[in-house]
Structure formats: structure tokens, C-alpha cells
C-alpha positions in Angstrom: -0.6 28.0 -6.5 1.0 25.8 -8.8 1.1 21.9 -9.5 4.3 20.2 -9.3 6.1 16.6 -10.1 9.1 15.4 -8.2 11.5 14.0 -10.3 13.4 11.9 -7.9 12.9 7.9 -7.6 10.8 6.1 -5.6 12.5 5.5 -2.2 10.3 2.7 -0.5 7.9 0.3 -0.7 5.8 -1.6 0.6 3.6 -4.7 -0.6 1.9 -6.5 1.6 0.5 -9.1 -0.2 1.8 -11.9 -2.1 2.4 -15.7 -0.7 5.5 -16.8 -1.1 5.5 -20.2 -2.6 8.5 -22.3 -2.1 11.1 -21.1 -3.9 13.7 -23.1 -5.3 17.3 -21.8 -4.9 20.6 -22.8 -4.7 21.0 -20.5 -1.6 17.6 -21.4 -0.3 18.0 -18.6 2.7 18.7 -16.1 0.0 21.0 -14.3 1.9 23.3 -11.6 1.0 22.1 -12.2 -2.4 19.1 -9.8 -2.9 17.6 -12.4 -5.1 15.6 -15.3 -5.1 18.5 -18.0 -6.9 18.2 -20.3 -9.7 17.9 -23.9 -9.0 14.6 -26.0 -7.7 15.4 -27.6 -4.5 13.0 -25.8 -2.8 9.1 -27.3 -3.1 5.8 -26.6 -1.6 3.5 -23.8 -1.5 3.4 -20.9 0.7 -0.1 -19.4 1.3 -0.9 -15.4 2.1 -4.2 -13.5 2.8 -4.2 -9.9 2.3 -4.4 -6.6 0.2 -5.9 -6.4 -2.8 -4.4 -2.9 -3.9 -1.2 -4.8 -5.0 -2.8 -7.2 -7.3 -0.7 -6.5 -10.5 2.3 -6.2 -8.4 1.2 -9.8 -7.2 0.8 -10.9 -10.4 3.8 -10.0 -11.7 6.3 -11.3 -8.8 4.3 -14.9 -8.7 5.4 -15.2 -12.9 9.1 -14.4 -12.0 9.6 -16.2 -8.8 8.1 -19.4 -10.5 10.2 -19.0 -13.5 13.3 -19.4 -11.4 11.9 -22.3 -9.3 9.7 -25.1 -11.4 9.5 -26.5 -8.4 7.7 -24.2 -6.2 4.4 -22.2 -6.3 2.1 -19.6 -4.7 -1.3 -19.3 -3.2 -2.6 -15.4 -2.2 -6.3 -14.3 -1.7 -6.8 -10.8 -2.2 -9.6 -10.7 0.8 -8.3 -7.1 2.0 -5.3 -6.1 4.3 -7.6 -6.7 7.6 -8.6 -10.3 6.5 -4.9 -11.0 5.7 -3.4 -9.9 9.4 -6.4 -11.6 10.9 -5.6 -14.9 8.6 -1.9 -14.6 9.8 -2.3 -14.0 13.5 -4.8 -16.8 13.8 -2.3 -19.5 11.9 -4.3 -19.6 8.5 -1.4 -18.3 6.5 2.0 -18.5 5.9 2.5 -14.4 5.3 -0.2 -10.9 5.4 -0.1 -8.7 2.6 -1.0 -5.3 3.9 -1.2 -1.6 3.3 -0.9 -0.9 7.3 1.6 -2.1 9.4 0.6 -4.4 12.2 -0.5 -1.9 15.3 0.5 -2.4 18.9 -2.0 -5.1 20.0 -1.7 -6.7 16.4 2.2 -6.7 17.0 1.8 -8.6 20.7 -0.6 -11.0 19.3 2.0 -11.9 16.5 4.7 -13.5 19.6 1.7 -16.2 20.0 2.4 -17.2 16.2 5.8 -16.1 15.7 7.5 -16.3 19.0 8.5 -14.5 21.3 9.9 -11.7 18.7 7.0 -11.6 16.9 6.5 -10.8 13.2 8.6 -8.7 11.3 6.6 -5.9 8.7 9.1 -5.3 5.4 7.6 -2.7 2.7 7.8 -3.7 -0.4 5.5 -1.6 -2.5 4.9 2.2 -2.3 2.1 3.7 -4.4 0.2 6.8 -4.0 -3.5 6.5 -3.2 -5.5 8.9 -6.0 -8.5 10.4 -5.2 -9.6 9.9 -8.2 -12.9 10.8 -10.1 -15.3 10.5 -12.5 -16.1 14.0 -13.7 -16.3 14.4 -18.2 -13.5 17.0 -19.2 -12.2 17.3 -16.0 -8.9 15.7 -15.8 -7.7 17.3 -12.6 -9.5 19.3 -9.9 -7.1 21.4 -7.1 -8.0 20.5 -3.4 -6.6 20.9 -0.1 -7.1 18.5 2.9 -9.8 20.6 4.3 -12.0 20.1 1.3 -11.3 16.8 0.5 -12.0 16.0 3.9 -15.6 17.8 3.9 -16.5 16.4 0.1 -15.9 12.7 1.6 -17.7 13.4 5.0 -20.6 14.9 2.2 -20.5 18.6 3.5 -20.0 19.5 0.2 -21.9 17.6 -2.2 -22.2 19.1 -5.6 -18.4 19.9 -7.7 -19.1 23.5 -8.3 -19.4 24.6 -4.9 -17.5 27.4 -4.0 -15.1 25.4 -1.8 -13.8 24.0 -4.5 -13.8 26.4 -7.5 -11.9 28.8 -5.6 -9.2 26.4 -5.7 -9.5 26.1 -9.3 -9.8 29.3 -11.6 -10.2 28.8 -15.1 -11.6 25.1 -14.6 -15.2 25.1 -15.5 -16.9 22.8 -12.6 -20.4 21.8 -13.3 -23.6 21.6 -10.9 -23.3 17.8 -10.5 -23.8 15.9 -7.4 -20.9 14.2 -5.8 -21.4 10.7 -4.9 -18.6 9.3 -2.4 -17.4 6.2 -2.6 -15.8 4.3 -0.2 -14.3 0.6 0.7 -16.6 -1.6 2.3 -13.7 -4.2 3.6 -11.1 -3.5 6.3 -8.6 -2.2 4.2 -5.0 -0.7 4.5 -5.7 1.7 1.5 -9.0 3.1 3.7 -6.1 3.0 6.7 -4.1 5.5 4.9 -6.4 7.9 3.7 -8.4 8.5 6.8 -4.8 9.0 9.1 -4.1 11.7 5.6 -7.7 13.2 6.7 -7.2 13.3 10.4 -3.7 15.0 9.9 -4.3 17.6 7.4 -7.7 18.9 7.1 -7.5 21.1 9.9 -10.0 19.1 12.4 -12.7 19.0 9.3 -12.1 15.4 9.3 -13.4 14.9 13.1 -12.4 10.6 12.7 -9.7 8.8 14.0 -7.7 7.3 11.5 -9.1 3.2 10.6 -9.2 0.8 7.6 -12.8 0.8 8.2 -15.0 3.5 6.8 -16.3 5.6 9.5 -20.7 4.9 9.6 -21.3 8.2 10.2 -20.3 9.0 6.4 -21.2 6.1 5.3 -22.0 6.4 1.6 -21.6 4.0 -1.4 -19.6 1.1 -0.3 -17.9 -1.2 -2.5 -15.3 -4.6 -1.7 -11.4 -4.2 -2.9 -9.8 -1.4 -5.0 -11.2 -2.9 -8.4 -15.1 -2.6 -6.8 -14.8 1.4 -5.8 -12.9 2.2 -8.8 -15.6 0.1 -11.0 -18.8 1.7 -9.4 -16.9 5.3 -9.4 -16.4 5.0 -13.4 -20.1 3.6 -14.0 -21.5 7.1 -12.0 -20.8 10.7 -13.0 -19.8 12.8 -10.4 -18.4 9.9 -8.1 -15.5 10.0 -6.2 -13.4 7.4 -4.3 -9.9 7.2 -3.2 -7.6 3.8 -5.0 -4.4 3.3 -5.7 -3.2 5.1 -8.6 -1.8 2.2 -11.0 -5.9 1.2 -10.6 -7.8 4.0 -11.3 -7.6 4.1 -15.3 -9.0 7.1 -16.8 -10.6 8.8 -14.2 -9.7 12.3 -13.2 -7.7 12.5 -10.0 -7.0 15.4 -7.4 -4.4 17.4 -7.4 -3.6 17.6 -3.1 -2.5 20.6 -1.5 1.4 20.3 -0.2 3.5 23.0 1.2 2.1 25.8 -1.4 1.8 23.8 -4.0 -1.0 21.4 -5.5 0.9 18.2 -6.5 0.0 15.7 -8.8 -0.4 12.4 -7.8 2.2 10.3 -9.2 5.6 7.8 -8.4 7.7 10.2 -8.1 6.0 12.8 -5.7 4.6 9.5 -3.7 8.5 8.5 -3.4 9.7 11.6 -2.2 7.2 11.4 0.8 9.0 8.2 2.1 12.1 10.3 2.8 10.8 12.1 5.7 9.2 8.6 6.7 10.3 7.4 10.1 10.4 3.9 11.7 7.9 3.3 14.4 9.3 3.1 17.7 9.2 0.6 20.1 9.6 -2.1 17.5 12.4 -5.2 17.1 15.2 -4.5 15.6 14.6 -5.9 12.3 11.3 -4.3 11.9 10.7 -1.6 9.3 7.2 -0.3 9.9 7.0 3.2 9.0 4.9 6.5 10.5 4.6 8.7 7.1 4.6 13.0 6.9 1.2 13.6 5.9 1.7 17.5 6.2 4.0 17.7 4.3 5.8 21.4 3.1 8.3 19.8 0.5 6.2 19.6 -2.3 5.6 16.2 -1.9 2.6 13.8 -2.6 1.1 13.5 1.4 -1.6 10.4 0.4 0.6 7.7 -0.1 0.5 3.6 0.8 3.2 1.6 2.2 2.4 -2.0 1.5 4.0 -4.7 3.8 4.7 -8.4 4.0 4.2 -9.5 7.4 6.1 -12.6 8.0 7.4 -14.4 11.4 10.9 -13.8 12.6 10.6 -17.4 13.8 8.2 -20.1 11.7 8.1 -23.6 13.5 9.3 -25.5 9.8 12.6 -25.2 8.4 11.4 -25.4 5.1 8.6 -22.9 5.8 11.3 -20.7 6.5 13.5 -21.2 3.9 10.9 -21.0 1.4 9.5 -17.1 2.8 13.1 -16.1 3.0 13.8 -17.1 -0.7 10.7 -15.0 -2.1 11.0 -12.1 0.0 14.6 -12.0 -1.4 13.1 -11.7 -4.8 10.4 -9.3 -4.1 13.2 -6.9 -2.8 15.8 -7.8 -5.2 16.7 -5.4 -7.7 15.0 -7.3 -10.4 11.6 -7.9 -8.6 11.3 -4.3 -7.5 11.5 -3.6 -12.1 8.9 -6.1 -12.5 6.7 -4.5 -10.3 6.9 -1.6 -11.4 6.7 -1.7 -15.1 3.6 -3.9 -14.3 1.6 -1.9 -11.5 4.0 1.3 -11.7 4.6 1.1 -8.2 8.1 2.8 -7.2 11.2 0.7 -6.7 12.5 0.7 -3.5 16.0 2.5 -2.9 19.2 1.1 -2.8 19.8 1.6 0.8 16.0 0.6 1.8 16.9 -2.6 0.0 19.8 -3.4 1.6 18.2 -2.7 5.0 15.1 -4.8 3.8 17.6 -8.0 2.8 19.3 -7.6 6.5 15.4 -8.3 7.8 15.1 -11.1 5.1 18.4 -13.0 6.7 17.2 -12.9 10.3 14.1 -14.8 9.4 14.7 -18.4 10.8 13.1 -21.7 12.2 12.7 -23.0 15.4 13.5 -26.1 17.2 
């Protein structure tokens, strides 16, 4: 089998993490304009709670939202994408960052904060989640779902067994022990690997899908992205599944698609989204998202869909205003760039950002 890269651009995102601090525009909505304005007659600070897998991303969007309004700025704790829905639902915060979408009961609970349509989940930041490695002159090891599933449940526990060498002629694996590491923290990117396990290792996984790690595998646990990629790169023969603008030099899998083994990257994570489909049941401005992760396109399966969860309805006009100014740069053309050149997440589409603005609009305030 061979290893392939899709060439075509990213086609969704998702980022669910990054406070929106008032944001000073002269069209303080942002609507229609895809952009967050120029002027400063927005003030005050919006506050958010959630993943910590976009944290460049973050970084990058708070810089160039509070270039373009002096007046405003940003708060956002990077406590994991449970913490962050949990900190939005009860009132502590303004937005959720998160790499899961808020489920059914999660949704209802939202009409107690939000009113009675609830909060509205937008991607904003795509990235494919790397199982990634720590293995010396291994850059990339072949594995389909099955094994991947079976190394992280610790069935198979040393890299040259046959399992995985037979997926990997000509790579010389040595006897070392794996060590598995996982997230120790609710967390979205933990959310979308186990659903990838459930759905395509062929029952091996045995686990419904969670953003908390399963205790019957329970092996070395570590807080946020930068923790299991940090303990992974201090232990030879560790493995850990991060998102792939963290994970440095380590090695990373190569995951079975179709008949191919595809190489983690923007490009194969993109085309993923464009079999993605929204979840049903949902308002009409929400984009949630139920991903292929079986895949027979050649296509990265393991990716993350980040979100910002906001209220289709805050209480404060100026709240309001100030969330729909920021998400309108997050999405706009411009913000999507500067994400990507500084966490090399992939852009969202043109026609994902258009449908993404529309959401933007229909946020308001009530009486």
C-alpha cells in the first residue's frame, strides 16, 4: 500500500477556544463584512474557557483582533474543552473553545444560558490529530485502525511486534516497549480520537467514544496537548495522540484510508471535512459537524474540528456586539491566514465561511 498527500485546501475549521474581547469596529455587529472593522468604539473584555489544542491559533487571532481595536481585549484559559463547556453552560464565560461540539444534553442545558435557542457551535479551526511518536530513526511507522487501537488499549506493547511490522516492510522496528500516553483532562482532542477508534478498528477498540480516557487502559496521563506531547518526547518508545502543529519532531503514523496509508497533514485533514455532515436535529444556524472516520477516499480519518460555542441570544447588548465582532475576524479571510501560518491549521473554505458569517449575524441581545 502506498502513502499519499491530498493536495487540495483545507475546507473547515473549527477552533473552539479563544475569548473574544470587545472588539472595536465601526460595524460593531460585523455583519456582511467577514471581518472584525477598524475603529475602537467597542471596549471591554470578553472571557472564554476551553481547548488548549488551539493555543497558537489563540495566540495569533488575540494580536490581530487587538491591533484593530486599542480599545478592546481578551481573556482565555486553556483548561481543556470539557472545563470550557462546563464554564459556559454554568455562566462563567462569555464563549467555550472546544474540539467537540456540544452533545444533546450539553445543547438543552445551553437554552438555560442562552435562551430558548440555545448556543450556536461555529468551527473555526480544523487540524488533524497525529499519533505521533518518539521512536530514534523512525520518522513514520504504517498502521491501520485495528492496530492503533490494540497499541493504545496496550495489547501490543513492544514496536516490533508482528502486527505492526507487517505493515511496514523495509522499516527496521526495534524491540522497544511502547509506553501510551494519554490526556488526563476532558478534552475534545481525546473526544476525537476515541470516536476514530470506535469507528475503524473493527470492534478492537471495545469503548464508546469520550473526551475522557477510558480507565481500563489507563496508562501515562498527562494535562493539555503541550503535557502529552512533552512526556512522549522525554521517553523512547512513547506514543500519544496531539494535534499535529504540536508535536515537533516526533515521528507520527501514517493511518490506514481506503487502500492507502496517508500522511497526516493539512491537506489530507481538509479533504476529510468534505464528506463531513451537519448534525441533525440542531437550530438552524448551527454548524456542528458528524465527521467520516472510515473513510475510502484517501483521506486523513483522525481529524479535530474545533468550535466556538457562543449564545444565539446574550442578555447585554454590548456583550453581543463585542462576540459578533471577533468571531467575524476569526472567520474572516484574514484571520483564517493568521492562523494558519502560525499553528498551520487549514483555512476554512470560501463557502464554509460565508455559511459561518450568516451564524455570526444572527447572534443578538435580549431585552
Amino acid at each position: 500500500m502506498k502513502i499519499t498527500r491530498i493536495g487540495r485546501l483545507a475546507a473547515l475549521a473549527a477552533v473552539g477556544s479563544l475569548a473574544l474581547a470587545g472588539c472595536g469596529s465601526d460595524d460593531a455587529t460585523g455583519e456582511g463584512t467577514g471581518t472584525a472593522g477598524g475603529g475602537d468604539s467597542l471596549t471591554g473584555t470578553v472571557s472564554g474557557v476551553g481547548a488548549s489544542s488551539q493555543q497558537a491559533a489563540m495566540t495569533a487571532w488575540q494580536t490581530g483582533f487587538q491591533e484593530a481595536h486599542s480599545g478592546a481585549s481578551m481573556q482565555y484559559s486553556p483548561d481543556g474543552s470539557g472545563a470550557g463547556r462546563e464554564a459556559f453552560l454554568a455562566g462563567g464565560a462569555d464563549f467555550a473553545g472546544s474540539d467537540a461540539h456540544l452533545d444533546d444534553d450539553e445543547e438543552l442545558a445551553s437554552r438555560d444560558t442562552c435562551g430558548t435557542d440555545g448556543a450556536i457551535n461555529i468551527p473555526a479551526y480544523v487540524s488533524p490529530i497525529a499519533v505521533a511518536f518518539n521512536l530514534p530513526g523512525v520518522e513514520h511507522v504504517n498502521m491501520d485502525g485495528e492496530t492503533i487501537a490494540k497499541v493504545f488499549k496496550g495489547e501490543i506493547d513492544r514496536w516490533n511486534d508482528p502486527a505492526i511490522a507487517e505493515q511496514n516492510d523495509g522499516v527496521e522496528l526495534p524491540d522497544t516497549a511502547i509506553t501510551v500516553v494519554h490526556r488526563a483532562d476532558d478534552s475534545g482532542t481525546t473526544e476525537n480520537f476515541t470516536e476514530y477508534l470506535a469507528e475503524a478498528s473493527n470492534g478492537a477498540w471495545g469503548q464508546e467514544p469520550d473526551g475522557n480516557w477510558p480507565g481500563a487502559f489507563s496508562a501515562e496521563a498527562n494535562k493539555g496537548t503541550s503535557g502529552v506531547v512533552s512526556a512522549t518526547a522525554e521517553t523512547e518508545g512513547a506514543i500519544t495522540y496531539a494535534d499535529d502543529s504540536a508535536v515537533g519532531d516526533l515521528g507520527t503514523v501514517n493511518v490506514q484510508s481506503g487502500e492507502d496509508y496517508v500522511e497526516v497533514s493539512q491537506d489530507s485533514a481538509a479533504a476529510a471535512l468534505e464528506s463531513a455532515q451537519r448534525v441533525e436535529g440542531r437550530g438552524e444556524h448551527d454548524m456542528s459537524l458528524e465527521l467520516n472516520r472510515t473513510p475510502d477516499d484517501g483521506s486523513y480519518p483522525i481529524v479535530l474540528v474545533s468550535y466556538h460555542i457562543v449564545c444565539s441570544e446574550y442578555q447585554d447588548q454590548e456583550v453581543a456586539d463585542r462576540v459578533k465582532a471577533f468571531e467575524g475576524y476569526v472567520i474572516s479571510e484574514d484571520g483564517q491566514k493568521t492562523a494558519s501560518e502560525a499553528a498551520g491549521s487549514a483555512p476554512l473554505s470560501e463557502s464554509v465561511r460565508q455559511e459561518a458569517q450568516t451564524a455570526v449575524d444572527s447572534i443578538n441581545a435580549g431585552g
